[in-house]
N, C-alpha and C positions, 0 to 999 in steps of 0.2 A: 783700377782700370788696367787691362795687360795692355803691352807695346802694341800688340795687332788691332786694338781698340784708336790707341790711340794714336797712331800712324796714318787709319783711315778717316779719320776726324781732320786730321792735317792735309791729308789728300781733298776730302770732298772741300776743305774749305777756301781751297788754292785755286779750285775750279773758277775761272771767270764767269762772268754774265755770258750769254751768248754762245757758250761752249758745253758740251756736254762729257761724260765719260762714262764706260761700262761698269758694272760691279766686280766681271771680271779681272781688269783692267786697273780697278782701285786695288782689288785682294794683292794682286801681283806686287802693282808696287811697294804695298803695306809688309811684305814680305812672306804670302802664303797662297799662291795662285793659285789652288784650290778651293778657296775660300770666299766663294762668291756668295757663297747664302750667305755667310757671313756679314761679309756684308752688307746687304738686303736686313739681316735682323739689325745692326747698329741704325742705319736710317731710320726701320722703323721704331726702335725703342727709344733712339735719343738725339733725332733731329731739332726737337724741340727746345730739347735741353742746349744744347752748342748753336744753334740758330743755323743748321745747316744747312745748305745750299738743296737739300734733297732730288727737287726737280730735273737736276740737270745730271742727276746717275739715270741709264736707261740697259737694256740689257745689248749683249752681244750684235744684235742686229737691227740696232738703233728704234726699237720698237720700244715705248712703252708698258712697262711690264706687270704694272697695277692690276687688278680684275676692280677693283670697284669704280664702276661709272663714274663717280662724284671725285674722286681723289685723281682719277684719271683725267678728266677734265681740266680741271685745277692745273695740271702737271703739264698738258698741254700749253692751255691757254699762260702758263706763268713761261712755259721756254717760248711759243711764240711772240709774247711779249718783248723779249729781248731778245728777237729776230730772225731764231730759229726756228728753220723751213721744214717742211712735210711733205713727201712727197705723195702719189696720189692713193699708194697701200699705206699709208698715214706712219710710214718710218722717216726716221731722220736723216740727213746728207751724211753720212758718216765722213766720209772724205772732206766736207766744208768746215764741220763743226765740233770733231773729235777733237777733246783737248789732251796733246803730249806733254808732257809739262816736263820738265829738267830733271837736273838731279835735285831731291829732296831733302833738305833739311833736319835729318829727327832728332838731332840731339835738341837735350832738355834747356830750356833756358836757362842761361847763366852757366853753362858746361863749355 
């Protein structure tokens, strides 16, 4: 797995409940701010695998960035869950619920 793998594995996992963050916004910090699809493929090839918080990556403008209805939904109703609002063009508060997180951690454990 390269660092930029695994940098954003460590970002999405740091995300709280309740908070969201961009793809954009994870690339950057992972250290390649053009790297948003990037991104977008780790979520979807190996959210499963790390139990990644997925839901709570959204795109730049707090929209939902899915196309399939059913995984869309899902994404939804799992941030509303933990009480993340919509406002009435169904984006999210960006201002209430962007999470900026610190300075990040990457060294390997035990380093």
């Amino acid at each position: 797995m390269n660092k930029f793998t695994e940098r954003t594995i460590k970002i999405i996992l740091s995300i709280p409940a309740g908070k969201i963050m961009t793809y954009g916004q994870i690339a950057r910090l992972a250290g390649n701010p053009r790297a948003a699809r990037q991104v977008v493929r780790i979520l979807h090839a190996i959210s499963h695998i790390h139990h990644l918080p997925w839901h709570r990556v959204v795109n730049a403008k707090g929209e939902i960035a899915i196309k399939d209805d059913e995984s869309r939904f899902i994404q939804v109703a799992l941030l509303k869950k933990e009480g993340v609002e919509f406002d009435g063009n169904g984006r999210i508060l960006m201002e209430k619920y962007l999470y900026e997180p610190g300075e990040i951690d990457f060294r390997e454990k035990g380093s």
